[in-house]
VEXGU-211144 format. One record per residue (C-alpha): x, y, z; residue in one letter. Coordinates in steps of 0.001 Angstrom, whole numbers, padded with zeros to 6 digits, always signed. Layout:
// VEXGU-211144
XYZa
...
//
This chain:
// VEXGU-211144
+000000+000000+000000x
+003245+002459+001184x
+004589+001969-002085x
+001174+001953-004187x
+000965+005345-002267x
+003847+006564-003385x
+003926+005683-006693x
+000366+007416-007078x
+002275+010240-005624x
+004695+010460-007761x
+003141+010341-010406x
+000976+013367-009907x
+003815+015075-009378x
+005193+014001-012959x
+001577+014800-014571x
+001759+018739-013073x
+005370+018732-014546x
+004629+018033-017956x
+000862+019486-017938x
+001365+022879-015636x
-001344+021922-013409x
-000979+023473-009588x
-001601+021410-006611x
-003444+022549-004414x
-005622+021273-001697x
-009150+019765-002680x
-010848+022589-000466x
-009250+025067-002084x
-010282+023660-005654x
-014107+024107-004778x
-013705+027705-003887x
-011621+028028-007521x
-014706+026570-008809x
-017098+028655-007607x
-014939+031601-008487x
-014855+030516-012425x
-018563+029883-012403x
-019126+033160-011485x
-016639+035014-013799x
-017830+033393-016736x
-017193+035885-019933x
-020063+035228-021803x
-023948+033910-022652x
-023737+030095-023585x
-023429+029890-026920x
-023858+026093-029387x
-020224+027496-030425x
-018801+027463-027269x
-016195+024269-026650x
-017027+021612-023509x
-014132+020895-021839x
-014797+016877-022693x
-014717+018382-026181x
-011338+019890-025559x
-009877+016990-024250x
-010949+014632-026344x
-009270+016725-029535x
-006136+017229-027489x
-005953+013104-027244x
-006621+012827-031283x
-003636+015174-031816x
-001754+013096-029789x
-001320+015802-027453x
-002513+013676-024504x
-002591+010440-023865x
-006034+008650-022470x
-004981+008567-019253x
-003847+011995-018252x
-007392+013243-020048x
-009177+011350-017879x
-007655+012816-014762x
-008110+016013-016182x
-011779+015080-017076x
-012017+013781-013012x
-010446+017355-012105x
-013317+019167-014472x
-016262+016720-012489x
-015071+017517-009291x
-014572+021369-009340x
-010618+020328-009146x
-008545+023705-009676x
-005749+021697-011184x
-007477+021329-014248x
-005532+023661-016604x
-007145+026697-017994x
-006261+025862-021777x
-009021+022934-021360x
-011665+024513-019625x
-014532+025251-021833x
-018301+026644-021256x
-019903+024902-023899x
-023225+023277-021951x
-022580+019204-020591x
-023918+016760-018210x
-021097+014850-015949x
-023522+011863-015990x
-021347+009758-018961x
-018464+010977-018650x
-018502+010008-015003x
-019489+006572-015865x
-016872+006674-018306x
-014443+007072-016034x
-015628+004998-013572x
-015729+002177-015801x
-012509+002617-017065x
-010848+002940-013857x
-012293-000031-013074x
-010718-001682-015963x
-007529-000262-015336x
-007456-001359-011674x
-008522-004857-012557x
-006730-005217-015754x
-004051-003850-014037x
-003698-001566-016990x
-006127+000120-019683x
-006154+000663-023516x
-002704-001410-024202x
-000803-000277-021581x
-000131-002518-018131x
+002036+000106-016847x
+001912+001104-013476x
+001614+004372-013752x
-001624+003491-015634x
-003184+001970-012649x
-001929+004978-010559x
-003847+007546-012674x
-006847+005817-012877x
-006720+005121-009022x
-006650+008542-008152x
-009829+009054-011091x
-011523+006698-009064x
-011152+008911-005718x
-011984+011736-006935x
-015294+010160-008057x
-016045+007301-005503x
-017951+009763-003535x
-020710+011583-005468x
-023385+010575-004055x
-022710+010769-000312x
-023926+013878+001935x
-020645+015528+001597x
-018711+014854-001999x
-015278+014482-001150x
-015264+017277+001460x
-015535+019595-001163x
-018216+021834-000285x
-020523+021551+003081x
-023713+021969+002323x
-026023+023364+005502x
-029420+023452+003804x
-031822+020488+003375x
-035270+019983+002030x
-037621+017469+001964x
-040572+017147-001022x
-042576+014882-002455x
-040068+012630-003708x
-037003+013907-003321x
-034250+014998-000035x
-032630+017642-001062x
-029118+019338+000548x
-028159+022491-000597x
-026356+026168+000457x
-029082+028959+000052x
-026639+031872+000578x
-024794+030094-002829x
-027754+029684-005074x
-027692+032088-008163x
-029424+033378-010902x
-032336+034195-009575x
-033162+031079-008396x
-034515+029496-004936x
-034600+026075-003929x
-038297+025788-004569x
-037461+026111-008052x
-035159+023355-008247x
-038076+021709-005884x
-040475+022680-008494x
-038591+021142-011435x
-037548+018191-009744x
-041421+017107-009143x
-042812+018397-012312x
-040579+016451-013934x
-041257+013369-011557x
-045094+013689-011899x
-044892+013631-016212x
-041895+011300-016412x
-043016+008456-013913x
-046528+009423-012889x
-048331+010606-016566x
-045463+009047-018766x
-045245+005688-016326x
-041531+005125-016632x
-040170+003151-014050x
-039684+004743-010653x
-035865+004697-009904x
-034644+002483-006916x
-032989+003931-003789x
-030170+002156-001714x
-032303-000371+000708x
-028953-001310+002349x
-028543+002082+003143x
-031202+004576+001962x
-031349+008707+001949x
-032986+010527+004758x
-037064+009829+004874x
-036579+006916+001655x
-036750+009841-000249x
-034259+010223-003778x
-030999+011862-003041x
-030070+016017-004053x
-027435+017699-003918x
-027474+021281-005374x
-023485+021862-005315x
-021001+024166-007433x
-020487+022990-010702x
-017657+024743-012759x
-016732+024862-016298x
-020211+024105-018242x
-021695+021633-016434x
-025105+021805-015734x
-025247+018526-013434x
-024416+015143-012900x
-026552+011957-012216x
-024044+009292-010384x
-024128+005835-009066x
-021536+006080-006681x
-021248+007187-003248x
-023299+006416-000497x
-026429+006586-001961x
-025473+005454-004900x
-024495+001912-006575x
-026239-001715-006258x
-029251-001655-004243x
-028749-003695-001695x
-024611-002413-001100x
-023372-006303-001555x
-021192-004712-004513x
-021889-007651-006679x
-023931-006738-010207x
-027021-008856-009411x
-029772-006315-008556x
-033690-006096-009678x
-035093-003052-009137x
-038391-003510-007154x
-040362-001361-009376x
-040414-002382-012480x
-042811-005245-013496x
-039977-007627-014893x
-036248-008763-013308x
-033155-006566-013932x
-030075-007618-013574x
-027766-004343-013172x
-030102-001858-011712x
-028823+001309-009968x
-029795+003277-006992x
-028219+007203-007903x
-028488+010376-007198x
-028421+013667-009021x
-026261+017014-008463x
-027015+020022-010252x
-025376+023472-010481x
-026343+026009-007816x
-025777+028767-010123x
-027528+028563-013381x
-027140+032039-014394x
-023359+031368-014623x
-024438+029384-017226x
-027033+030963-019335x
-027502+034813-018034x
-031042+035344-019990x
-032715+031967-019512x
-031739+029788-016300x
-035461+029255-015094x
-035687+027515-018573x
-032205+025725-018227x
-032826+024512-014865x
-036025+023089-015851x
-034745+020927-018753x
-031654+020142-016998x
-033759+018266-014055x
-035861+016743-016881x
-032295+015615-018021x
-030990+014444-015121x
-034345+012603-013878x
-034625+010268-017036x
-030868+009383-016705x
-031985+008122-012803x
-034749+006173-014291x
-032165+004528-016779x
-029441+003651-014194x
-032756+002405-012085x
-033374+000091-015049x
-029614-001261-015332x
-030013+000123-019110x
-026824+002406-017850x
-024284+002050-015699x
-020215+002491-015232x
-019507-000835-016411x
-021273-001107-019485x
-021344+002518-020982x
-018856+002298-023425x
-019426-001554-023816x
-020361-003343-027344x
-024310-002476-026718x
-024578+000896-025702x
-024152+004019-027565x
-023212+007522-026159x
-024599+009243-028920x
-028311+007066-028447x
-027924+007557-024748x
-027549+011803-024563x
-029456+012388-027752x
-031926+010517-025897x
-032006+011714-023161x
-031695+015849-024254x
-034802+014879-026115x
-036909+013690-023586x
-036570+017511-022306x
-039197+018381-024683x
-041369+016089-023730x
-041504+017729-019838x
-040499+020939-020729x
-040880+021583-024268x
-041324+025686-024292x
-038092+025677-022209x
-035884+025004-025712x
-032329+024999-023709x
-031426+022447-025989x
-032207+024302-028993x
-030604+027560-027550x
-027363+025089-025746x
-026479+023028-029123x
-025953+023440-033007x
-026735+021300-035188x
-025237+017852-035330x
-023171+016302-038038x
-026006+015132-040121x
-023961+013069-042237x
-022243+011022-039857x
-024288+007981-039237x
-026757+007590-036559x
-024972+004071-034834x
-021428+006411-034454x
-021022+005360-030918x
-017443+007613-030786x
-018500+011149-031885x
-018839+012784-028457x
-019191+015677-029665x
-022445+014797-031237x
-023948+012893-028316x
-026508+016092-027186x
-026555+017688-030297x
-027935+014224-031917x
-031301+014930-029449x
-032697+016473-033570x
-032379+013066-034534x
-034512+011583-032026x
-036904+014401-032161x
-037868+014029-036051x
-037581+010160-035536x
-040202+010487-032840x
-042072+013538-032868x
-044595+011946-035744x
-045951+009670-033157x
-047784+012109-030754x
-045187+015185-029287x
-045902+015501-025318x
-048616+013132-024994x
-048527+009679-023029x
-048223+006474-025335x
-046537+009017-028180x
-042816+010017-029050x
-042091+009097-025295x
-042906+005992-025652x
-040691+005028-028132x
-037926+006557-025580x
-039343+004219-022710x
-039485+001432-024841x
-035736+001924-026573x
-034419+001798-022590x
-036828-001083-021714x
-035490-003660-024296x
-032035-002757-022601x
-033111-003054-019172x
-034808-006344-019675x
-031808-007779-021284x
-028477-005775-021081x
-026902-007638-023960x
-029341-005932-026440x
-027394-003166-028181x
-028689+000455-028481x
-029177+000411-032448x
-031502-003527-032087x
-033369-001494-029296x
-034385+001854-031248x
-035635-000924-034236x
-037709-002745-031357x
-038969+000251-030281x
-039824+001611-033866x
-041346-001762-033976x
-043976-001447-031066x
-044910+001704-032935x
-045521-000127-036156x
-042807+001432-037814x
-039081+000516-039126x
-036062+002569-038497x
-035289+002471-042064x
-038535+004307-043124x
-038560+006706-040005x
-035036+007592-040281x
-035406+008654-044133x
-038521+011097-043553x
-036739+012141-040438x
-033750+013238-042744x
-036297+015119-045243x
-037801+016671-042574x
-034606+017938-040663x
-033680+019227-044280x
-036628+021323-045771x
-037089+022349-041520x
-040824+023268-041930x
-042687+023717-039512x
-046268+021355-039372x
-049250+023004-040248x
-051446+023185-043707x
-050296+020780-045661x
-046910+020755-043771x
-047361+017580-041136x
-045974+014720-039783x
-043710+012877-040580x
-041773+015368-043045x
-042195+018536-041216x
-040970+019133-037285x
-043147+021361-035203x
-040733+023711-033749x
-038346+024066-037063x
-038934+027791-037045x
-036857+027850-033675x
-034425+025915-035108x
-033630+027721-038336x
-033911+031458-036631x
-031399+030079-033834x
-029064+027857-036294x
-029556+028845-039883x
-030835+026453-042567x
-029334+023044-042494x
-026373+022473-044612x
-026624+020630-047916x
-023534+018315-048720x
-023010+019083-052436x
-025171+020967-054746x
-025774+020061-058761x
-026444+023617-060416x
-027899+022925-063589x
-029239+019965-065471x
-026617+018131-067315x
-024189+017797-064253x
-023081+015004-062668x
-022006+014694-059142x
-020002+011944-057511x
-020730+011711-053651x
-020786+009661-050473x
-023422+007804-047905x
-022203+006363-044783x
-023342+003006-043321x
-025787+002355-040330x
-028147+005389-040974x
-025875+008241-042582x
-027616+011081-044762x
-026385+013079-047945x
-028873+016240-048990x
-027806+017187-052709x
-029443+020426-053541x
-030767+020145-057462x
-031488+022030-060033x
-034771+023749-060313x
-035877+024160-063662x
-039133+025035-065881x
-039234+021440-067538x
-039039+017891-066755x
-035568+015977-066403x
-034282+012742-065063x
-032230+011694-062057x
-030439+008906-061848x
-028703+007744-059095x
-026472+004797-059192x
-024390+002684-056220x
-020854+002781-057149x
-019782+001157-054209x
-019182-002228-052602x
-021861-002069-049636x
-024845+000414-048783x
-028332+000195-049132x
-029513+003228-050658x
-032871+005242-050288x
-033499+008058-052157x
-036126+011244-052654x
-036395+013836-054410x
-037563+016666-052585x
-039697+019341-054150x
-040669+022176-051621x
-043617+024133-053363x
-044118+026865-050389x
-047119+025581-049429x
-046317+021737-049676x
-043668+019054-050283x
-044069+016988-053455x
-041720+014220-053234x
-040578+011674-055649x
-039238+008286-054316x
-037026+006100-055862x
-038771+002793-056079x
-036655+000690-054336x
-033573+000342-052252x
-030027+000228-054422x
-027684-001970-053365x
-024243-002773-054644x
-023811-001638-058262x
-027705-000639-058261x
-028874+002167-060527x
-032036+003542-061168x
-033399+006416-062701x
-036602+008883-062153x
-038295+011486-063975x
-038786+014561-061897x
-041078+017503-062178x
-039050+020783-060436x
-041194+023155-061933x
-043146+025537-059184x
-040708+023932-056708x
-039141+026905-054239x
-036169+024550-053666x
-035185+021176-054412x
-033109+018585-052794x
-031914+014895-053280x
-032438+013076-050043x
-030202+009813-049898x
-030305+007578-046931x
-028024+004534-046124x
-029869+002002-044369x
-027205-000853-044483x
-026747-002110-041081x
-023293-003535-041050x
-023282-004570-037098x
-025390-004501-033900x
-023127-002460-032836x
-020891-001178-035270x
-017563+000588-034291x
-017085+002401-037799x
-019360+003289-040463x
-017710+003214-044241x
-018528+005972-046518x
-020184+004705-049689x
-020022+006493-052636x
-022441+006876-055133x
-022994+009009-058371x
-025941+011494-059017x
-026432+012234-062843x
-028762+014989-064515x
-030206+014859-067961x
-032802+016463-070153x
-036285+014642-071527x
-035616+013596-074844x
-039698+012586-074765x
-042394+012975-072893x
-042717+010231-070685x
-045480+007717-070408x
-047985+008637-067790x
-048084+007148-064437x
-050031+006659-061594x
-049708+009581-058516x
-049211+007007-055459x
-051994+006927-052930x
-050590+005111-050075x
-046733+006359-048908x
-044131+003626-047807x
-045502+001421-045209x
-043506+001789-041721x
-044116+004986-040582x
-047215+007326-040274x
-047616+009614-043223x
-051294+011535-043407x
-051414+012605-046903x
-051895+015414-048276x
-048308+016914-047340x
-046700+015086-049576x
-047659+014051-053439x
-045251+010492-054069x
-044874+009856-057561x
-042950+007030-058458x
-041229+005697-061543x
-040328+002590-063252x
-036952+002477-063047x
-034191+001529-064682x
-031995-000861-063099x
-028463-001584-064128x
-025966-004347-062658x
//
């Protein structure tokens, strides 16, 4: 233990040598915190950098290695003043992943004894000292770093907190306020399953345990499973707990608890009512997953789960609590919306992906019981019944229960993120999103990926695997031409629309089938009286379960004029089965095509 001790020691001491950090006294670090939170330059902005997001590049550029960013990412979750300055960003984050993350790979690295190819020593050391700084989150005082005086008791939750600390405006009966409106829609109108609490050694009253602490550098709050309050049920430390609430057996459920930032107008100046309010929303439905064993530190970067699934998720199911609060509209751009949907690795991504899931979902019912939220209580269901399902076989399940297929709902999601209009006359579900306007006067339009200006052209392009997108804005023109698109590649599975957007309507033309390898097919189009048009492509090929990477494939998009009028055909009058689509938003024509091997 002496020498573990001073090994662990020692190589802190190496870490501030090469990294510039200062040591100083874990007291001290959550007065530093407190002091950045408050000194913050400027209104969160989707520009501004998270400090995970800062790490994480500085580890691609080789910069650091894995280790030494995760004890920098334990300083940033712990108010630690020895994180240095260069990575400290105010972009808005939860802790709850990244803690479980870390915890889970500190884990490894203690077991292993070693982590991500290395069995160094000095590997175990770091990720020992993660592992303190975390191991205490959810007891009454974390780590000694802040004493907290002030306790309440509601409905559902105990709650410890400093009122002389609380800022922006706020008072504990607004975090009180939040915390049960967001209990009474999410478990009581919503019926997701209540999450467990520590029997072996349970919070004050039986009640769910709050903390209401300083939180520096972004981060809005954090919803752990370690601590006192926190971790298996019944505190025999062995990974073999139901939770008593749900009608069926888990096998890895979680008792938690959730800390959230006492000053929210260090984060957002103009709106932290409305932050505060999603961010408990947040934080609630990540309980109710670690209550399910659908999330926890030793599985959250496993084969089945997917960060990206898990916070786009999760930053959805604001809306369906809070929906005219819009922090995540005003907190995130947009996401990468080529970059496929199963990209478990683009952390960056993770809460801006919460679009995704709210054109995938919004179609069945927005902020109603049995609608779009049940698709999110069903996706974590299928995981909590049977932890070996991955993320990507559980959104199909869920899509399932609804009657629809991910293949379907994910291609009019994509048209509907791309023409942005909002529902109403004959703009509705699924192609339009009801809140768009708010999306396109905070963010712009959304980006096409290549453009064809005039008929004639020819554009070569690219589709990624496992649910990627490519918008191709065509030509608009006063006659008829044809589009065909062909794919050149060696995988993929290939939907494709063309996208006419009248002004008062979308008129869209589908390709008649899915191309697969070496597939072509071409469709007459009619642009004119179109405002704007656009080729919507959608790769549905779903190379894994849980696929690691997703390979681009390319495919060619070729223009040409009528040299006859073609032969008349029939206006479909039924859309693609697999996802609601009330007509008359849309007019489908389709084509006989022309397929070449």
């Amino acid at each position: 233990m002496k020498i573990a001790h001073r090994l662990m020691v020692a190589m802190a001491m190496v870490l501030e040598g090469i990294i510039g950090v200062r040591a100083v006294a874990q007291a001290g670090a959550a007065t530093s915190a407190t002091a950045m939170e408050t000194s913050r330059p400027h209104e969160s902005a989707p520009t501004d950098q998270t400090t995970p997001g800062l790490l994480e590049a500085a580890v691609a550029s080789g910069e650091l290695d894995r280790g030494t960013a995760d004890l920098l990412l334990a300083y940033a979750l712990t108010g630690d003043a020895r994180l240095p300055e260069k990575f400290i960003g105010w972009g808005r984050w939860s802790g709850t992943l990244a803690h479980a993350q870390l915890t889970r790979r500190a884990n490894q690295a203690r077991s292993q004894n070693g982590f991500l190819s290395t069995s160094s020593l000095g590997s175990v050391a770091i990720y020992t000292k993660v592992s303190a700084l975390l191991s205490n989150t959810c007891s009454q005082s974390w780590d000694g770093a802040q004493s907290l005086p002030d306790a309440q008791t509601s409905a559902h939750f105990y709650i410890q907190y400093d009122a002389s600390l609380l800022g922006g405006g706020l008072t504990v009966q607004d975090y009180i306020a939040a915390l049960e409106t967001s209990w009474d829609t999410e478990i009581g109108t919503f019926g997701f399953v209540t999450p467990p609490i520590k029997t072996a050694n349970p919070p004050p009253g039986g009640k769910y345990f709050v903390r209401i602490n300083g939180l520096p550098n972004g981060v809005y709050a954090i919803t752990s499973d370690t601590g006192d309050y926190g971790g298996d049920p019944n505190g025999n430390g062995i990974f073999d707990d139901d939770n008593p609430n749900s009608p069926w057996t888990e096998t890895h459920a979680r008792a938690s608890c959730m800390i959230f930032n006492q000053n929210f107008g260090s984060l957002t100046s103009m709106f932290p009512h409305e932050a505060l309010s999603s961010t408990v929303a947040h934080e609630l439905f990540h309980a109710i997953q670690y209550g399910l064993g659908a999330v926890d530190a030793y599985n959250i970067t496993g084969s089945a789960r997917d960060i990206v699934l898990i916070e786009g998720s999760t930053t959805a199911l604001e809306d369906e609590v809070f929906d005219a609060s819009n922090d995540n509209a005003r907190s995130f751009g947009y996401p990468s919306f080529a970059t496929c949907l199963a990209d478990d690795e683009n952390t960056a991504d993770a809460y801006a992906s919460w679009l995704w899931w709210r054109a995938l979902i919004e179609p069945f019912g927005h902020d109603i019981a049995g609608g779009s939220e049940q698709v999110l209580q069903d996706f974590y269901e299928v995981t909590g019944r049977n932890p070996g399902v991955t993320h990507m076989d559980a959104l199909k399940q869920a899509l399932a229960n609804k009657g629809a297929t991910l293949a379907v709902a994910y291609h009019s999601a994509s048209i509907a993120l791309k023409v942005m209009r909002p529902c109403g006359g004959s703009y509705v579900h699924p192609t339009c999103m009801s809140e768009a306007a708010t999306y396109v006067a905070t963010h712009g339009n959304t980006p096409v990926t290549g453009a064809i200006s005039s008929v004639g052209i020819s554009l070569t392009t690219a589709v990624q695997d496992n649910y990627g997108s490519n918008w191709t804005q065509m030509p608009v023109a006063t006659a008829n031409y044809i589009v065909t698109v062909t794919n050149s590649s060696v995988g993929g599975a290939l939907r494709a629309s063309f996208v006419c957007d009248t002004g008062a309507n979308l008129v869209i033309t589908d390709w008649p089938g899915v191309l697969t390898s070496g597939q072509s097919a071409a469709v007459t189009v009619a642009p004119a009286g179109c405002a704007s048009t656009v080729l919507v492509v959608t790769n549905e090929s779903s190379t894994a379960s849980a696929p690691v990477t997703c390979a681009a494939r390319s495919m060619l998009i070729e223009t040409n004029r009528m040299v006859a009028s073609p032969t008349p055909v029939p206006t479909a009058t039924t859309p693609p089965t697999g996802v609601r689509q009330p007509l008359p938003h849309t007019t489908r024509s389709y084509f006989i095509p022309v397929l070449v091997r």
